[in-house]
N, CA, C and O of each residue as an XYZ file, in Angstrom:
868
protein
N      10.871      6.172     -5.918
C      10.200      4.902     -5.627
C      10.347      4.585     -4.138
O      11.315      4.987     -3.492
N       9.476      3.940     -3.672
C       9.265      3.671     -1.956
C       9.102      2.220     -1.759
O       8.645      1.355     -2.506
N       9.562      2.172     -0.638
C       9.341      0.572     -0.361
C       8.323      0.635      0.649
O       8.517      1.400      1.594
N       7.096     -0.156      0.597
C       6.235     -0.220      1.719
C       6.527     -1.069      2.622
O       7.736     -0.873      2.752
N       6.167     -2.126      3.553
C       5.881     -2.967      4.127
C       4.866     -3.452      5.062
O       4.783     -3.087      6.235
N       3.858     -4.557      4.300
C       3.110     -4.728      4.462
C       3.410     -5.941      5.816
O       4.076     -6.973      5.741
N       2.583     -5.325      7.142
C       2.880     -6.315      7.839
C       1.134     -6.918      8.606
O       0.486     -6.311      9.458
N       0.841     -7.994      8.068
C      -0.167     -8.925      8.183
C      -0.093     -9.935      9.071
O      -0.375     -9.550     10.206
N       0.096    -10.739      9.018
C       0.121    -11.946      9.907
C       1.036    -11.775     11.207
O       2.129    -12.314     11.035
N       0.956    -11.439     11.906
C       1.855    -10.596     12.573
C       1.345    -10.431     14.122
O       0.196    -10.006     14.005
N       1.642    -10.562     15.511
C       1.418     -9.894     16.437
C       1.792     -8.151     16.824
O       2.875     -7.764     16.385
N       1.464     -7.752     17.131
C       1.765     -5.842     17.537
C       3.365     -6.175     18.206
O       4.290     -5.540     17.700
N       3.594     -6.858     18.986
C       4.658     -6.723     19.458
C       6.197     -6.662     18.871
O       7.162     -5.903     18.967
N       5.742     -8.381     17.945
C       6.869     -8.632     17.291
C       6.827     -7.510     15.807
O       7.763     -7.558     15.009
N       5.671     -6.563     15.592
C       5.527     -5.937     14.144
C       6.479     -4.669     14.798
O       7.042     -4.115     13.854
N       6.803     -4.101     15.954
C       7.320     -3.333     16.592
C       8.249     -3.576     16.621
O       9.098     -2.710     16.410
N       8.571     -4.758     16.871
C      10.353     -4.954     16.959
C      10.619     -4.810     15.806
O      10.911     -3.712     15.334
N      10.556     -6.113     14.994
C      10.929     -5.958     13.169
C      10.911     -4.222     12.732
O      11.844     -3.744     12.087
N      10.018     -3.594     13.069
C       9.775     -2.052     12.399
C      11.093     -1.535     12.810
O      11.505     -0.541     12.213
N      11.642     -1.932     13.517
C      12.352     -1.149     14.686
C      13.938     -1.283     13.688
O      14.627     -0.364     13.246
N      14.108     -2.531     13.592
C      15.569     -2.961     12.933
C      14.949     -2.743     11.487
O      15.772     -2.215     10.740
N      14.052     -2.933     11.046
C      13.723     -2.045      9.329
C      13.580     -0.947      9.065
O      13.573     -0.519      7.911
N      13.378     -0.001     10.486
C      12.409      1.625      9.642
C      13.747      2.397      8.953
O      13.491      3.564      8.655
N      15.247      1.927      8.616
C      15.835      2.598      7.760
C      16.218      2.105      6.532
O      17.249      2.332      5.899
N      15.112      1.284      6.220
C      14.906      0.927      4.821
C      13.650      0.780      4.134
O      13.484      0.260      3.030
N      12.583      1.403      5.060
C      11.108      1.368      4.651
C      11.088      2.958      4.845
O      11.672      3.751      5.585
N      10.261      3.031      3.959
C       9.212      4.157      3.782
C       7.982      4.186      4.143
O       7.459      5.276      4.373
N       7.198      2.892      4.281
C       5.976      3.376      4.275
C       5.364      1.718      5.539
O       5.532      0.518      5.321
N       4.731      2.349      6.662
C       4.639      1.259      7.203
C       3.323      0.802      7.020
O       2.567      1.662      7.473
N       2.498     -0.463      6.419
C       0.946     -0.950      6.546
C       1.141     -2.030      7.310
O       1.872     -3.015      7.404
N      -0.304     -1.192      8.127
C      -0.841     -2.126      9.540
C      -2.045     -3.050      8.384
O      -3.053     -2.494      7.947
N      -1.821     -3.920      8.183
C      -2.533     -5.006      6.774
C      -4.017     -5.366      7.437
O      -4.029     -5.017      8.617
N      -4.918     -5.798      7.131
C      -5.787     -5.970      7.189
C      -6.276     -6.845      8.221
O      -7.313     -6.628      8.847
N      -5.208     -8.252      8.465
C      -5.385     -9.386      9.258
C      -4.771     -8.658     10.751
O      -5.386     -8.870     11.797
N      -3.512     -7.791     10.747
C      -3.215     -7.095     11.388
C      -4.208     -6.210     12.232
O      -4.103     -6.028     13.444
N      -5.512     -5.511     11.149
C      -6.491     -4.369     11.894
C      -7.143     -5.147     12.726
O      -7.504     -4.761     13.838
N      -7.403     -6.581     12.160
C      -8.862     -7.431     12.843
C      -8.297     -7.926     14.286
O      -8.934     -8.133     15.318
N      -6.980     -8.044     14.051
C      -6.673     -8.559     15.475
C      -6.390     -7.361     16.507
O      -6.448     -7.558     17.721
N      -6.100     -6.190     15.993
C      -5.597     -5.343     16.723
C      -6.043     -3.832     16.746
O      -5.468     -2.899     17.306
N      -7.503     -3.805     15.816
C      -7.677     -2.450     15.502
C      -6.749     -0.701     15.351
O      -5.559     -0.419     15.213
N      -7.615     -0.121     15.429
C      -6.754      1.129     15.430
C      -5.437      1.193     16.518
O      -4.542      2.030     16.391
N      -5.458      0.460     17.300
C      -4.555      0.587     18.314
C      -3.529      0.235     17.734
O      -2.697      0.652     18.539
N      -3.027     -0.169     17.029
C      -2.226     -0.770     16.365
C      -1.404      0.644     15.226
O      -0.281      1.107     15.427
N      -1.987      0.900     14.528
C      -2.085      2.326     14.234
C      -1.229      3.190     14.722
O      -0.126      3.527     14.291
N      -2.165      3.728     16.216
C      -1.921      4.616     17.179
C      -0.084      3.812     17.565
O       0.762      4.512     17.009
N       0.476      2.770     18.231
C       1.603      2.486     18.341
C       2.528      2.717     17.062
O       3.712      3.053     17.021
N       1.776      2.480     16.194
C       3.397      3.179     15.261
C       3.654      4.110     14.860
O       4.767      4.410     14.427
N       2.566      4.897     14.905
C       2.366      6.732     14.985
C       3.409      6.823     15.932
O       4.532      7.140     15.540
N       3.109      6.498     17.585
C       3.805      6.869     18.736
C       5.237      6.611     18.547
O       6.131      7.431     18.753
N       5.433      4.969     17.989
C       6.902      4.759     17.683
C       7.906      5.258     16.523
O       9.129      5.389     16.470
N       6.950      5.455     15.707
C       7.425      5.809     14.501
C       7.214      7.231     13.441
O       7.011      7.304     12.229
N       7.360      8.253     14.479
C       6.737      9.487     14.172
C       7.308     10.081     12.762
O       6.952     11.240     12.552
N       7.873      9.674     12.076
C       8.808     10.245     10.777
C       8.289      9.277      9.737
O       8.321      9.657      8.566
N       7.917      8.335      9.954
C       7.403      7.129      8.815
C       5.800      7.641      8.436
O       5.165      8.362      9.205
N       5.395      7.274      7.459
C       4.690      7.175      6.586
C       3.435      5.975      6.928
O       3.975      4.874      6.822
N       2.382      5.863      7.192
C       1.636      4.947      8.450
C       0.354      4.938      6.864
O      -0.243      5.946      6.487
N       0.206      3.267      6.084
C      -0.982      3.718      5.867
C      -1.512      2.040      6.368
O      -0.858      1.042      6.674
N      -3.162      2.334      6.267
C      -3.950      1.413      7.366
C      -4.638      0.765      5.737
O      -4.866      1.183      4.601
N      -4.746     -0.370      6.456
C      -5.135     -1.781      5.062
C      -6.461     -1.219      5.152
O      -6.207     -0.292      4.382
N      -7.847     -0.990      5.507
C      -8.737     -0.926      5.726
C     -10.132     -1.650      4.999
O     -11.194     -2.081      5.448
N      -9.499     -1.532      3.567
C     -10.128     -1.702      2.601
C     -11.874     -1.710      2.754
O     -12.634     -2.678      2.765
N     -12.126     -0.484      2.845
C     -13.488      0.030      3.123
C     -14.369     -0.069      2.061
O     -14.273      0.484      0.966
N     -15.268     -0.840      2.478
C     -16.745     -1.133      1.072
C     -18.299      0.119      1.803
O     -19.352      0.001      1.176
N     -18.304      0.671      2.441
C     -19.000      1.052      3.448
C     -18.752      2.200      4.150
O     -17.602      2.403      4.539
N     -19.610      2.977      4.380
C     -19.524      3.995      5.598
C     -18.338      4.739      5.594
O     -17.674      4.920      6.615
N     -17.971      5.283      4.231
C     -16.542      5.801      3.946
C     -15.895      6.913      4.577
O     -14.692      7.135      4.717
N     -16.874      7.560      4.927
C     -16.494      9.129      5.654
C     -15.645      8.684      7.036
O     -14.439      8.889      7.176
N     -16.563      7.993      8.090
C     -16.807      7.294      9.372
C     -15.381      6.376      9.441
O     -14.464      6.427     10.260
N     -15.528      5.710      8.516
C     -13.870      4.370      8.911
C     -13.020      5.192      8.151
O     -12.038      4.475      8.342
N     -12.566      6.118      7.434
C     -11.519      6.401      6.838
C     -10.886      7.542      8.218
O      -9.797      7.659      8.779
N     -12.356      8.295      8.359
C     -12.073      9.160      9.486
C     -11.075      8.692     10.667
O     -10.203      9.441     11.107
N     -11.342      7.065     11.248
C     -10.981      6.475     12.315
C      -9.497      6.286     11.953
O      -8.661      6.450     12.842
N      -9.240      6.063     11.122
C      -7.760      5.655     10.732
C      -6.770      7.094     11.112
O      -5.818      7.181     11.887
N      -7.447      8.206     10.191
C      -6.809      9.457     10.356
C      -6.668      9.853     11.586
O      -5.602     10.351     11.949
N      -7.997      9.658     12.654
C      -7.520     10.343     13.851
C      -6.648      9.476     14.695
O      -6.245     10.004     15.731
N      -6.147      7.821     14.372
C      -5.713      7.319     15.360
C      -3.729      7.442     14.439
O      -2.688      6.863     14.747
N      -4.023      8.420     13.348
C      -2.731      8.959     13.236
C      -1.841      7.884     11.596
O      -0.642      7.710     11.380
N      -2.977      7.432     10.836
C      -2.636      7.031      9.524
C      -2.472      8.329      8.245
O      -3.234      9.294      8.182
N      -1.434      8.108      7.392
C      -1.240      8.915      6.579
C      -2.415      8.503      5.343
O      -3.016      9.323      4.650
N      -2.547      7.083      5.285
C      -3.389      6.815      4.032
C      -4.634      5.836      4.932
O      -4.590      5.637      6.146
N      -5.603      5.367      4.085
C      -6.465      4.203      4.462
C      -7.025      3.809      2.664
O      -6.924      4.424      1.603
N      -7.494      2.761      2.977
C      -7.736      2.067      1.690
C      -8.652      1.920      1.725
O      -9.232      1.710      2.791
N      -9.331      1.962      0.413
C     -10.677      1.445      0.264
C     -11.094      0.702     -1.272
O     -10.462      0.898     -2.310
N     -12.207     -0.116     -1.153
C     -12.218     -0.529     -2.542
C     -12.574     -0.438     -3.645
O     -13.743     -0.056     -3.595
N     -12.148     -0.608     -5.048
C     -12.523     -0.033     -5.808
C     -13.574     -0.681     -6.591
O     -13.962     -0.333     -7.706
N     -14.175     -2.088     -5.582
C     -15.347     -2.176     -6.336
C     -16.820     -2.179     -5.453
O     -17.812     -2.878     -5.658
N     -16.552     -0.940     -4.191
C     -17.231     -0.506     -3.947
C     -17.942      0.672     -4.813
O     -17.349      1.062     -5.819
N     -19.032      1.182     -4.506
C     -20.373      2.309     -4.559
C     -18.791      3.499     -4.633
O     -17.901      3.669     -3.800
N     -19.003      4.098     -5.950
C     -18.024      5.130     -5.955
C     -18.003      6.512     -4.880
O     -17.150      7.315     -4.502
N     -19.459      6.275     -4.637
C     -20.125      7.685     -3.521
C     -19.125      7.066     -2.410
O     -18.324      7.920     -2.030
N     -18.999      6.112     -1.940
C     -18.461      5.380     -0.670
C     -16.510      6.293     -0.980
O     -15.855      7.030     -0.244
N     -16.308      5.896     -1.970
C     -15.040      6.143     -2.347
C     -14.410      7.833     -2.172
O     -13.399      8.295     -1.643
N     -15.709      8.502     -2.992
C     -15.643     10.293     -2.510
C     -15.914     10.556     -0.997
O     -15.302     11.431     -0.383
N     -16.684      9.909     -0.532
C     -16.544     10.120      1.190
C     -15.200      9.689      2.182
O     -14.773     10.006      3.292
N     -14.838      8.821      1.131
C     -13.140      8.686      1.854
C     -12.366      9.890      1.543
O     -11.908     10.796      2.240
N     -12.354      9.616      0.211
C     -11.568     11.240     -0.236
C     -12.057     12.867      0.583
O     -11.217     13.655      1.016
N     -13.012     13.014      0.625
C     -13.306     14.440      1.479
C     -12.764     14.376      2.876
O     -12.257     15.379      3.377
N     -12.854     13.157      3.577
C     -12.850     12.689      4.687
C     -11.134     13.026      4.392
O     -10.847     14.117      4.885
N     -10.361     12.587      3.949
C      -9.230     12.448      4.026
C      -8.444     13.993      3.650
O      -7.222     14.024      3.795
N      -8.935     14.864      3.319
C      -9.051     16.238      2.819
C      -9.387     17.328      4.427
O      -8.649     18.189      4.907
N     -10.502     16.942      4.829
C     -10.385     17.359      6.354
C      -9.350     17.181      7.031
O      -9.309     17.871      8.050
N      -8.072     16.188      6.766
C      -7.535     15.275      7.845
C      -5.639     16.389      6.750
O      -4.701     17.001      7.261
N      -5.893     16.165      5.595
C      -4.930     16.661      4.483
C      -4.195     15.246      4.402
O      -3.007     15.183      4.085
N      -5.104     13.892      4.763
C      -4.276     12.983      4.252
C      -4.450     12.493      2.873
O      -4.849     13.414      2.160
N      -4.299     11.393      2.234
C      -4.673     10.222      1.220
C      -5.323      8.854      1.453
O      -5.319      8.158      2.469
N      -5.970      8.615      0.070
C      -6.851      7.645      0.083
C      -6.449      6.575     -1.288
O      -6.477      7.204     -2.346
N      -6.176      5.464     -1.414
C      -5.358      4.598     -1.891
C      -6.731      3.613     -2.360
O      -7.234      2.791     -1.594
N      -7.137      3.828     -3.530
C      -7.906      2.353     -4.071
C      -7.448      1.537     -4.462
O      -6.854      1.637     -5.535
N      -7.507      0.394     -3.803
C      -6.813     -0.715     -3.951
C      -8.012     -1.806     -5.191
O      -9.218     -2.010     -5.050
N      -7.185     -2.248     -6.190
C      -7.911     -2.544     -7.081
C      -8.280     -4.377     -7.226
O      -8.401     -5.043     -8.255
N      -8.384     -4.803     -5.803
C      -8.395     -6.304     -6.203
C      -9.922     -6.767     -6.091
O     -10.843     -6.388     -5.368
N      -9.802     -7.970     -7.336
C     -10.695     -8.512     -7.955
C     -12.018     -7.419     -8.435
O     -13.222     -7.548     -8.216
N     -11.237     -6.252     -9.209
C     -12.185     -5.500     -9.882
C     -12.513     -5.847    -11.212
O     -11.644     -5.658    -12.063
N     -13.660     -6.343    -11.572
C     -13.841     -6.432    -13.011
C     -13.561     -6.109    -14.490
O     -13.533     -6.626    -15.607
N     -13.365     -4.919    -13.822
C     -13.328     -4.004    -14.989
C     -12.274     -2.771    -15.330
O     -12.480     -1.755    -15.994
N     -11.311     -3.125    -14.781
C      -9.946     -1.866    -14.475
C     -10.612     -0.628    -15.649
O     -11.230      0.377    -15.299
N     -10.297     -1.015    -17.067
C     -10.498      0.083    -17.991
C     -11.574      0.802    -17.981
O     -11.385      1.797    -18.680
N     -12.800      0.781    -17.446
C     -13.858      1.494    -17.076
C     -13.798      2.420    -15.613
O     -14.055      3.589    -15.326
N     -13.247      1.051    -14.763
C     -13.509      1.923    -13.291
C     -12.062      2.813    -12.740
O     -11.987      3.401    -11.661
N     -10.999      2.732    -13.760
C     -10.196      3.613    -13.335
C     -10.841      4.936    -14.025
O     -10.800      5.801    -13.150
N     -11.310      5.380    -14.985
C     -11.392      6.267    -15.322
C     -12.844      6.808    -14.433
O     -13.056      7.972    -14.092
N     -13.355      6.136    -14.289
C     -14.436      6.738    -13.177
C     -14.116      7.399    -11.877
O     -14.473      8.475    -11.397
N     -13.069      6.110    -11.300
C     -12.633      6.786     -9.988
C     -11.575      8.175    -10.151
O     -11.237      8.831     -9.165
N     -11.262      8.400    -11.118
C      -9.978      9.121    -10.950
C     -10.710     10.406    -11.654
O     -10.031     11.432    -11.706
N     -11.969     10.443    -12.175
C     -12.405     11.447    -12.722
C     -13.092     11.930    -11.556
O     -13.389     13.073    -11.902
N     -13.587     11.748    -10.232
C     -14.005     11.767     -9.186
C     -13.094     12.368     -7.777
O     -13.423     12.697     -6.638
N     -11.839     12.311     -8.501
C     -10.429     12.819     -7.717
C      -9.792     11.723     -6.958
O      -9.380     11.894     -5.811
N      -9.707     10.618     -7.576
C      -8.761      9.349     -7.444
C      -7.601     10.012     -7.498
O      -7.506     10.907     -8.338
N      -6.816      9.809     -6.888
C      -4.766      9.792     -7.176
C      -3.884      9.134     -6.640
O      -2.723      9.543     -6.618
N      -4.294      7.856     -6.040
C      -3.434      7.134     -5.785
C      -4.518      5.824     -5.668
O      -5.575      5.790     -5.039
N      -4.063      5.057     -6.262
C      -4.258      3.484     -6.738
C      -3.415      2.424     -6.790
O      -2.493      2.378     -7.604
N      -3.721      1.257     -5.717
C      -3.206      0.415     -5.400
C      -3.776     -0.741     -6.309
O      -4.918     -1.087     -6.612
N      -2.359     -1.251     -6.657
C      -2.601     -2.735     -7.880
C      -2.232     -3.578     -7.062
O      -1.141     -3.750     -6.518
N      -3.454     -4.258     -6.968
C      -3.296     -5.202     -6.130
C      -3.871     -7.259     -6.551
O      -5.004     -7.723     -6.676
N      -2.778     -7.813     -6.628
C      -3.077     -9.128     -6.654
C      -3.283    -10.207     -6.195
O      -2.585    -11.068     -6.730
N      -4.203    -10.713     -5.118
C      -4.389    -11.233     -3.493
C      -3.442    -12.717     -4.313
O      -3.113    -13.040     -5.455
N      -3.282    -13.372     -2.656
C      -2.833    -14.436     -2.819
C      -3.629    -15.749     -3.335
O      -3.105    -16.851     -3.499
N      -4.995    -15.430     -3.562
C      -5.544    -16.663     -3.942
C      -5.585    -16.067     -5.640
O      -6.184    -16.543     -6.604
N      -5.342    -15.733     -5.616
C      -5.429    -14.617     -7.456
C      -4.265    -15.207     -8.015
O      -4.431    -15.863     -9.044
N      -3.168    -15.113     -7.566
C      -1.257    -15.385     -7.246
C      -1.870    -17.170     -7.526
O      -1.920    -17.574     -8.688
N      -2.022    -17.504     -7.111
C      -2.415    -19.081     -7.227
C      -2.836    -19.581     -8.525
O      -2.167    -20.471     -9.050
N      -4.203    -18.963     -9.295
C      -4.072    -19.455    -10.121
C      -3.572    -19.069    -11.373
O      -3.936    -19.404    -12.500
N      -2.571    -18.220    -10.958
C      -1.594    -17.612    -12.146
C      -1.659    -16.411    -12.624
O      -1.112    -16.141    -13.693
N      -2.638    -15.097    -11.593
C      -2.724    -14.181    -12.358
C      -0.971    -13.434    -11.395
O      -0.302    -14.027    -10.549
N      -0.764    -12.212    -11.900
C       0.518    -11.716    -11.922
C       0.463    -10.060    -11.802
O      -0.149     -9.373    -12.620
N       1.219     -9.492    -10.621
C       0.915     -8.266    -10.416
C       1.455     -7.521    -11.380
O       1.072     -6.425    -11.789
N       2.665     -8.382    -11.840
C       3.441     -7.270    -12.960
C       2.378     -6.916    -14.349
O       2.394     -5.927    -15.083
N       1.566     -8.007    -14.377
C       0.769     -8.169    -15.849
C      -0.456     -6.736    -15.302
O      -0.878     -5.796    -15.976
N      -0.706     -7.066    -13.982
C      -1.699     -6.099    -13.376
C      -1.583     -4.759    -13.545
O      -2.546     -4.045    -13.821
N      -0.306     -4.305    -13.376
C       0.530     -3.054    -13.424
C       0.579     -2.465    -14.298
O       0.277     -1.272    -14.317
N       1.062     -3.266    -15.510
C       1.156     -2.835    -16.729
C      -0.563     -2.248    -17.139
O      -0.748     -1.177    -17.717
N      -1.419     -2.952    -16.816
C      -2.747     -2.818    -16.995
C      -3.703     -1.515    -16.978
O      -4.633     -1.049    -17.636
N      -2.542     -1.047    -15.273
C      -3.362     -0.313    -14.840
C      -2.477      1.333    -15.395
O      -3.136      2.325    -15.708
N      -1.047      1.313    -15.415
C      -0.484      2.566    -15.961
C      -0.748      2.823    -17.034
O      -0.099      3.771    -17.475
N      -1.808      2.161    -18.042
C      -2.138      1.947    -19.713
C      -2.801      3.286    -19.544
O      -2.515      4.395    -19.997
N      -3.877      2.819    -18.675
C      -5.428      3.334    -18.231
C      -5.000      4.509    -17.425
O      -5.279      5.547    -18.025
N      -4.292      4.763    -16.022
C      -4.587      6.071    -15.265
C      -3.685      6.860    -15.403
O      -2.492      6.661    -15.175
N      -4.387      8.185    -15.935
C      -3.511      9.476    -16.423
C      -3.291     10.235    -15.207
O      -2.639     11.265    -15.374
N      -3.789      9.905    -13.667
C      -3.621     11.038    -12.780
C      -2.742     10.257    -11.565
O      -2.097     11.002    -10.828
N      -2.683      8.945    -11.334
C      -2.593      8.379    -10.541
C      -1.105      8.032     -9.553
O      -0.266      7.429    -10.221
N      -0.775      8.253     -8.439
C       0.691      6.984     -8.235
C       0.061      5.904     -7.766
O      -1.013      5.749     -7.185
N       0.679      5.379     -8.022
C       0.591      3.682     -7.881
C       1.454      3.212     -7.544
O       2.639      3.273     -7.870
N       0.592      2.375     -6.418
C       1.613      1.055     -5.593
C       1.270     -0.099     -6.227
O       0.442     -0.112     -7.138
N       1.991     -1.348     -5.713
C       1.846     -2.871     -6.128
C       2.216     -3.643     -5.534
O       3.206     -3.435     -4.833
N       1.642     -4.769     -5.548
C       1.690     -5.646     -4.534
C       1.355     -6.908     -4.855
O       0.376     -7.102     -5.575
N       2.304     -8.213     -4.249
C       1.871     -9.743     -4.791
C       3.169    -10.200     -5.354
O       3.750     -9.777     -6.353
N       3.664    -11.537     -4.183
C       4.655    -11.625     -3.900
C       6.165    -10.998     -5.343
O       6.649    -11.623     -6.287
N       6.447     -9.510     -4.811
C       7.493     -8.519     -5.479
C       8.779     -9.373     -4.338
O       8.696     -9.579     -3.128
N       9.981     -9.745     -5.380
C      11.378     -9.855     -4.236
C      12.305     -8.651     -4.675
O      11.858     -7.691     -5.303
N      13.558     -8.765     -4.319
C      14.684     -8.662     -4.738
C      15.297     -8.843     -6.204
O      16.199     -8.219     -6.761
N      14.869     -9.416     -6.440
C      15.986    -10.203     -8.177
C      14.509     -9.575     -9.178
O      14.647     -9.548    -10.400
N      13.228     -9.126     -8.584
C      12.068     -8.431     -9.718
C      11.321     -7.572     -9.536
O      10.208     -7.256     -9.957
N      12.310     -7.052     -8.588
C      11.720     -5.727     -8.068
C      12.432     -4.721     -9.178
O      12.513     -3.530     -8.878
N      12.764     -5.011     -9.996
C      13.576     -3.825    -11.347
C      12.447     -3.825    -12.107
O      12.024     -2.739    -12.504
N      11.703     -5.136    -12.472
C      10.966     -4.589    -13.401
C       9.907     -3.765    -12.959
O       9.454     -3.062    -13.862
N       9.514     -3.666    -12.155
C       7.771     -3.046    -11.338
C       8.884     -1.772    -11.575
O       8.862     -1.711    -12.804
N       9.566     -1.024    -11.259
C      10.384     -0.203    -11.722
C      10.515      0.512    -12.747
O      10.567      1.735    -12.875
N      10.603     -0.904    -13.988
C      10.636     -0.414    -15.522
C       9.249      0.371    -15.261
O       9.177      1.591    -15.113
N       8.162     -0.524    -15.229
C       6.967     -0.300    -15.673
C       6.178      1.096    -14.853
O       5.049      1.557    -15.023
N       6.953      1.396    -14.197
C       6.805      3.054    -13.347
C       5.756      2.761    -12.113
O       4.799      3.468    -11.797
N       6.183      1.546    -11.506
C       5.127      1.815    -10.070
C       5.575      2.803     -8.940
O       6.793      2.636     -8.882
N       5.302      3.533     -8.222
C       5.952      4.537     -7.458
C       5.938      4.053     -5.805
O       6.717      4.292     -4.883
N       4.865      3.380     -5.877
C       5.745      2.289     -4.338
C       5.499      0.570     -4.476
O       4.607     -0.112     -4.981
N       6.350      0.365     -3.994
C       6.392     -1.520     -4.115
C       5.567     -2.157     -2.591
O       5.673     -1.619     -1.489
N       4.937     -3.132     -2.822
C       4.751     -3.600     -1.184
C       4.824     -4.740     -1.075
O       4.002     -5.508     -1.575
N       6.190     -5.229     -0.153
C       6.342     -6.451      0.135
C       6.185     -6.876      1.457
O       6.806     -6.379      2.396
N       5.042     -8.148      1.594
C       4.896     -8.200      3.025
C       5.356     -9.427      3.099
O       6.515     -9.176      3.429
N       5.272    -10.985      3.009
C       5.651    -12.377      3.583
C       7.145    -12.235      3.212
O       8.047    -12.760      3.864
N       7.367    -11.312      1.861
C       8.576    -11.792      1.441
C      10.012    -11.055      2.421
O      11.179    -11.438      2.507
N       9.474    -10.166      2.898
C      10.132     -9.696      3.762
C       9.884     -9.997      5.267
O      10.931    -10.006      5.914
N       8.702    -10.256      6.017
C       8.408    -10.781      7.344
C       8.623    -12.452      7.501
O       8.559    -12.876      8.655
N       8.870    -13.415      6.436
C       8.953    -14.603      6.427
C       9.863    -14.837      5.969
O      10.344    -15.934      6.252
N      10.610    -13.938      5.003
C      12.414    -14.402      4.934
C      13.028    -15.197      6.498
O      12.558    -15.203      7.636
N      14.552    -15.958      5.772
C      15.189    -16.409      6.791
C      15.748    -14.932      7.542
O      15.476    -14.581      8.690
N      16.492    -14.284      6.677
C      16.813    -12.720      7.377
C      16.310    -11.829      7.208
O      16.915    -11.091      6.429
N      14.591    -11.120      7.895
C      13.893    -10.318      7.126
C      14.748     -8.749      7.188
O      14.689     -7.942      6.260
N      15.434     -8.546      8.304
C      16.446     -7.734      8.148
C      17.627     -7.383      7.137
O      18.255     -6.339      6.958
N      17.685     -8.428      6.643
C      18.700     -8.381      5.086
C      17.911     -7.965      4.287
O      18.085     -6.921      3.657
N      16.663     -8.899      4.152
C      16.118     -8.807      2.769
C      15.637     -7.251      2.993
O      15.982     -6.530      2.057
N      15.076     -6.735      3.802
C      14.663     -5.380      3.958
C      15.546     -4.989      3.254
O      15.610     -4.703      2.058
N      16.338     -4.990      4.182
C      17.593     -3.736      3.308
C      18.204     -3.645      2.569
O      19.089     -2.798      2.454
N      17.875     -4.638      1.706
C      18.680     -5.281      0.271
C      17.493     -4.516     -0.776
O      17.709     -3.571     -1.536
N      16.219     -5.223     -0.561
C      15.092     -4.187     -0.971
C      14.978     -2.798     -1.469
O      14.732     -2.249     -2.543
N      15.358     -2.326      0.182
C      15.261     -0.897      0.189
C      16.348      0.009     -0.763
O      15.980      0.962     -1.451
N      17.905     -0.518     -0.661
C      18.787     -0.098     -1.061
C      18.582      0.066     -2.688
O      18.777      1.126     -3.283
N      18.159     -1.153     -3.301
C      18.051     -1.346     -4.798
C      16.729     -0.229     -4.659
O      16.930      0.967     -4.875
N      15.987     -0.507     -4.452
C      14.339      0.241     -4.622
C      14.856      2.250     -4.556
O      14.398      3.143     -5.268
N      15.687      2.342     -3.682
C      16.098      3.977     -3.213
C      17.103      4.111     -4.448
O      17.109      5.237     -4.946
N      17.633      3.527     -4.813
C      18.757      3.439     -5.725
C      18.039      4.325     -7.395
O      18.439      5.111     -8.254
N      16.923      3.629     -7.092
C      16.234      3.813     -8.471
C      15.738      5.470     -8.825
O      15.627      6.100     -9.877
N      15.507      5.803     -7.369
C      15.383      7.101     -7.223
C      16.243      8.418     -7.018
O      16.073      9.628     -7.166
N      17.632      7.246     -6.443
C      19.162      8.340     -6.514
C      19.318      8.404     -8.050
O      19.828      9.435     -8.488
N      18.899      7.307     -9.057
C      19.353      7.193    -10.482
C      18.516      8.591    -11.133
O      19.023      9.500    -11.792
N      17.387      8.469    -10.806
C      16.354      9.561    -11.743
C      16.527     10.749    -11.490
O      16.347     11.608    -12.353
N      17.042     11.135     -9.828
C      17.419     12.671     -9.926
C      18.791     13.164    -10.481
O      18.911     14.320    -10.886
N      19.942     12.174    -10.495
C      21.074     12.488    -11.029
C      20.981     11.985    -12.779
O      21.859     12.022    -13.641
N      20.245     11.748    -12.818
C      19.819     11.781    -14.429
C      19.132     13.143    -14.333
O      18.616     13.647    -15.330
């Protein structure tokens, strides 16, 4: 199991520092979406440069021109880019080939999709393998729940790892665990903590733990 960290709201500078006192409790760094708009690929490209051993994937969430923007992510040095899953599935295989030129991954992120039990089996029959459960914050509001999401989506995909996301802490990050998600992503709860440096590594420790447990089992 991996801990991501999703960093959004965020300037480049201060996402550099924080990375800096966290990258030994993260696995996986996302430049988030609010993050790309302010700062594009460049943003990217700096944690490639700073962070050459980490795991770099880009929020992108591509409805469009899938070959072209997934491409941009890869060459400015992302391991994954996202796209959505209730885009044009053709859009979705042009990420995937695109990301196959590059030998990276492509992560469908599944928010506000209609229809999980139909369109996972579409995308993944298409060469989906990694799917992001995802529960935005205005979703979180009126009560829907990533854990309920999760469960939803491991029912349905026979090929997939899966991440999750929507506010995951410390004290319930075991269950996303039970339910076999293979990376967690916490972004406010860790960049807006009083000590996001604790909570990181309090995170990380329990989250890595889970994975020292399964190989010595």
């Amino acid at each position: 199991m991996k801990l991501q960290l999703a960093l959004d709201d965020i300037s480049l500078t201060d996402a550099l520092i924080l990375a800096e006192k966290v990258r030994d409790y993260v696995d996986i760094f996302e430049i988030g979406s609010p993050f790309i708009i302010a700062e594009g690929m460049h943003a990217v490209r700096e944690f490639r440069r700073n962070f050459p051993e980490k795991e770099i994937l880009a929020d992108t969430k591509i409805m469009d021109a899938g070959a072209y923007e997934a491409g941009l992510t890869f060459e400015a040095g992302a391991d994954y880019c996202t796209v959505l899953s209730v885009t044009d599935t053709l859009t979705i295989q042009a990420c995937l080939e695109e990301a196959k030129k590059y030998n990276k991954q492509v992560f469908v992120d599944t928010i506000c999709s209609p229809n999980l039990d139909e369109r996972i089996k579409e995308i993944e029959a298409v060469g989906v393998d990694s799917i992001s459960v995802h529960v935005g914050v205005d979703q979180q509001a009126v009560g829907k729940t990533p854990l309920n999401a999760l469960k939803e989506v491991k029912a349905i995909s026979k090929t997939s790892q899966i991440s999750v996301a929507g506010g995951i802490k410390v004290n319930t990050v075991e269950e996303y665990e039970k339910v076999g998600a293979d990376i967690v992503i916490v972004g406010g709860g860790i960049n807006h903590a009083a000590d996001p440096v604790a909570t990181a590594k309090a995170l990380g420790t329990k989250i890595h733990s889970f994975t020292s447990e399964n190989v010595t089992a």
